[in-house]
C-alpha positions in Angstrom: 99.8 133.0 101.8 99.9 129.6 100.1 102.6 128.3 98.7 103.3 127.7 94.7 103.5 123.9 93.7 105.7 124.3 90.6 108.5 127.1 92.6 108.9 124.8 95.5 109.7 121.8 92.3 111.3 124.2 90.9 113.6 125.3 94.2 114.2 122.2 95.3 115.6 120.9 91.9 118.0 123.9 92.3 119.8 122.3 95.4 122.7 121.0 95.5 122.2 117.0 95.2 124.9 113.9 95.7 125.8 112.2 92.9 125.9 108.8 94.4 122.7 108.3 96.0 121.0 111.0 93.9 119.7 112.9 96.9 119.5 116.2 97.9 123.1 116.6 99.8 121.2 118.2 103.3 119.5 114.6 102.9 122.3 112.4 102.2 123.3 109.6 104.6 126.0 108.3 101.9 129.5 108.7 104.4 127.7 106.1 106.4 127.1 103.3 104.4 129.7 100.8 104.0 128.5 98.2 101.2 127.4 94.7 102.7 128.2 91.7 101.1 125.3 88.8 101.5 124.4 85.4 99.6 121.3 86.5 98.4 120.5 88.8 95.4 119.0 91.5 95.4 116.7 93.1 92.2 115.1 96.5 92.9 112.4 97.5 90.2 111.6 101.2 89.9 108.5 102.5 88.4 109.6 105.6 85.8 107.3 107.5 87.3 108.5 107.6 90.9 109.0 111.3 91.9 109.7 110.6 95.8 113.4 111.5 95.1 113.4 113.3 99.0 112.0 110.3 100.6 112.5 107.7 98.7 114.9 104.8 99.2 115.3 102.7 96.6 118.7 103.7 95.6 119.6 104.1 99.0 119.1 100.9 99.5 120.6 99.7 96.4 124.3 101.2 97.9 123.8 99.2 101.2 124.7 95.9 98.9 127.8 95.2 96.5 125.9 93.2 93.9 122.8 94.7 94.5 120.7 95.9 91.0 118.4 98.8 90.6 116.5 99.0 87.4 113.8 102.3 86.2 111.4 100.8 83.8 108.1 99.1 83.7 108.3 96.0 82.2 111.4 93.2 81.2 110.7 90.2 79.1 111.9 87.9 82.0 114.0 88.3 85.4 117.2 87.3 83.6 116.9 90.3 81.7 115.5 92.4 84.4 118.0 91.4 86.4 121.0 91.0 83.5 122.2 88.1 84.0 121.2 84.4 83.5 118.4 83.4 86.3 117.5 79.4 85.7 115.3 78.7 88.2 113.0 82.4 89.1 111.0 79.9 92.0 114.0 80.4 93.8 113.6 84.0 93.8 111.2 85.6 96.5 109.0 88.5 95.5 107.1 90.6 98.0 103.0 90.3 96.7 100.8 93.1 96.7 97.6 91.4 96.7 95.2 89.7 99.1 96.3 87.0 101.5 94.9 84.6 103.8 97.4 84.7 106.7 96.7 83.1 109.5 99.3 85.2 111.4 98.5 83.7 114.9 100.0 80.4 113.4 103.5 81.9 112.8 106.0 83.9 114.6 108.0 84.3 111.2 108.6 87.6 109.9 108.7 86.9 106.1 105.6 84.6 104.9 105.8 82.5 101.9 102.3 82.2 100.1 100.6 80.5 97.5 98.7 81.5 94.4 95.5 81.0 96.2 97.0 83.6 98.7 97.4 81.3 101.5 99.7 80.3 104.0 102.3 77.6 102.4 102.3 74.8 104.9 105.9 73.7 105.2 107.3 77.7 105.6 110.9 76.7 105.8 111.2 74.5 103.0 109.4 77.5 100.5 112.6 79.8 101.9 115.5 77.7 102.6 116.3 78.1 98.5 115.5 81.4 98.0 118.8 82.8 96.4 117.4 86.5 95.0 114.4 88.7 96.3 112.4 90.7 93.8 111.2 94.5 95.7 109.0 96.8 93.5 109.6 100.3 94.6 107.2 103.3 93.8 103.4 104.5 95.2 101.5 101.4 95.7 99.4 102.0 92.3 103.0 102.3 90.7 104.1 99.1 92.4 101.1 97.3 91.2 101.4 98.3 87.6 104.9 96.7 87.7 103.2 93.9 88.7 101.1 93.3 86.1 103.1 94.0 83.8 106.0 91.4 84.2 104.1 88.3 84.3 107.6 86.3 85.3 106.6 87.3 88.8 104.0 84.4 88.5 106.9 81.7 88.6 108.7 83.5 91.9 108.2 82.5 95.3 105.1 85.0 96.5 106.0 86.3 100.4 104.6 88.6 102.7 106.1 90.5 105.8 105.0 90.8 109.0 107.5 92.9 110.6 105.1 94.1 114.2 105.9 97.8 113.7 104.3 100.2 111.4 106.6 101.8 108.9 109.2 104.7 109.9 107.5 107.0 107.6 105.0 107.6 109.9 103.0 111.0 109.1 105.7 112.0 106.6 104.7 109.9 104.2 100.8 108.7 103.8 100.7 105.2 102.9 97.3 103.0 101.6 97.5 100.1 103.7 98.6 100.2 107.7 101.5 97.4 106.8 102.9 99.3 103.9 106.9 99.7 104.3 109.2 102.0 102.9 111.6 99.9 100.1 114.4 100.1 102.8 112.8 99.0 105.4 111.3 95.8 103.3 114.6 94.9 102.2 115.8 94.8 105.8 113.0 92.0 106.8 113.5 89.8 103.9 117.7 90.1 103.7 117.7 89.8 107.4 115.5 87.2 107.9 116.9 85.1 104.5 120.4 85.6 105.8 120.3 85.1 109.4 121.8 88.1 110.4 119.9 91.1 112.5 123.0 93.2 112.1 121.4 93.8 107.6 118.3 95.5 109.5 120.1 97.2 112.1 122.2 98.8 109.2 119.6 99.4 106.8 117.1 101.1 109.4 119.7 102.9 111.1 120.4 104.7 107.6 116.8 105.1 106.8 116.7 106.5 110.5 119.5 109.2 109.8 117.6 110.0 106.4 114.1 111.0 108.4 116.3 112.4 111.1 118.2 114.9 108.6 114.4 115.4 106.7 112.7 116.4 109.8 115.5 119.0 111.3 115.8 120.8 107.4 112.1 120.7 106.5 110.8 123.7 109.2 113.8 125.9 106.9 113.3 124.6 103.7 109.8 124.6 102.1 111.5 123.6 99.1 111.9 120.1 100.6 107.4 120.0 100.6 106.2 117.1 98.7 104.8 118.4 95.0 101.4 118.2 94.1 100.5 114.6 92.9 99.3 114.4 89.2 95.6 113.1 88.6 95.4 110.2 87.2 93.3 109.2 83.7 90.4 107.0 85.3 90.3 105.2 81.8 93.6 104.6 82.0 95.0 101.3 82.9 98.1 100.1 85.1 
C-alpha cells in the first residue's frame, strides 16, 4: 500500500521539535554543540521556500558560531542590510559561486578557490583570500540557491570561490543532489571557515555534528515514515528565478 504525501507532512509536523535548532527533537544534535568563536563572519541566506527542515543544516550550522547570521528571504538591497550591520568593503567578503568555472584543479592543492568573473582561476590565490573577513553561503535546493543569486546583485562585488573538498558530500543517497560536488550548507561552511581560519579542529566540529545528525536520521527513519521526504511541488516552467 503506498503511502499518503500530505499524512506523512502532516505526521511529522505533529512531532515534538527543538526550539533551538528547529528540528525534529529524535533529530537534534543541539547538547553537542558548543558555539565557536572565529575572525571571520559568517552570513547564511535562506531561500523562503526551503522545506528540507529534517535534513537541512543551515541553522544548524548557524549555532556552531557566536556571531554567525541566518537570514529567510530572497533578496536585500545590499550585504550591509543582509547582513545588519555596516559592511564597507563586500570584496572582502567570499561567496561560494554556483556557476561555471574554469579550474584548472591539477594546478592547486587548495581546498577553497578564488575565481574571477570570467570563471577562472585567480592567479595570485593567496593574496584574493588573505583579506577575506566574511563568507556569503546560500542555503536551499540548487534552483533555490540560484534564485538568491540573481536576485542580490551585491554578490557581483564579493570575492567568487569554489571548493574542492576531495570527498563527495555526506548526504550521500539520502539526499539527491544535481551536480557530483554539491555539499550540504554544513559541510560548505566547514571548508571555507576551516581553510580561512587555519584551523582543521572548525571542520572536525562541524562534520562531526552533521555526522551525529545522519547518524540519528538513519537509525529513526526504518520506524518513522513520517520522517520520508514530501512530495516536491512542480514548478511553473514560465516562471522565473
Amino acid at each position: 500500500m503506498s503511502s499518503n504525501p500530505e499524512s506523512s507532512t502532516a505526521g511529522r509536523d505533529a512531532l515534538p521539535q527543538c526550539q533551538r535548532c528547529h528540528k525534529l527533537a529524535v533529530l537534534c544534535v543541539c547538547d553537542g554543540i558548543k558555539p565557536i568563536k572565529i575572525r571571520t563572519s559568517l552570513l547564511l541566506l535562506q531561500h523562503p521556500q526551503e522545506q528540507d527542515k529534517t535534513l537541512g543544516t543551515a541553522r544548524l550550522t548557524a549555532l556552531h558560531f557566536q556571531d554567525a547570521v541566518l537570514k529567510i528571504g530572497l533578496s536585500w538591497p545590499s550585504l550591509s542590510r543582509a547582513l545588519g550591520r555596516p559592511v564597507h568593503d563586500p570584496s572582502r567578503w567570499a561567496v561560494l559561486y554556483l556557476g561555471s568555472v574554469r579550474v584548472d584543479r591539477s594546478n592547486t592543492d587548495r581546498a577553497i578557490i578564488a575565481i574571477n568573473r570570467n570563471g577562472q582561476m585567480e592567479t595570485d590565490q593567496r593574496a584574493a583570500l588573505a583579506d577575506i573577513e566574511g563568507v556569503v553561503l546560500l542555503d536551499g535546493t540548487w534552483s533555490q540557491a540560484k534564485a538568491l543569486w540573481w536576485r542580490n546583485p551585491w554578490m557581483l562585488k564579493c570575492q567568487r570561490v569554489v571548493l574542492a573538498p576531495g570527498w563527495t558530500s555526506r548526504y550521500g543517497k539520502l539526499r539527491r543532489e544535481p551536480r557530483r560536488d554539491g555539499l550540504a550548507t554544513i559541510e560548505a561552511a566547514a571548508i571555507m571557515l576551516a581553510n580561512l581560519e587555519g584551523r582543521p579542529d572548525i571542520e572536525t566540529t562541524l562534520l562531526a555534528s552533521f555526522d551525529g545528525m545522519l547518524t540519528k536520521y538513519q537509525e529513526v527513519q526504518g520506524r518513522m515514515p513520517e520522517l520520508a521526504p514530501g512530495p516536491k511541488r512542480r514548478r511553473n516552467r514560465r516562471q522565473r528565478a
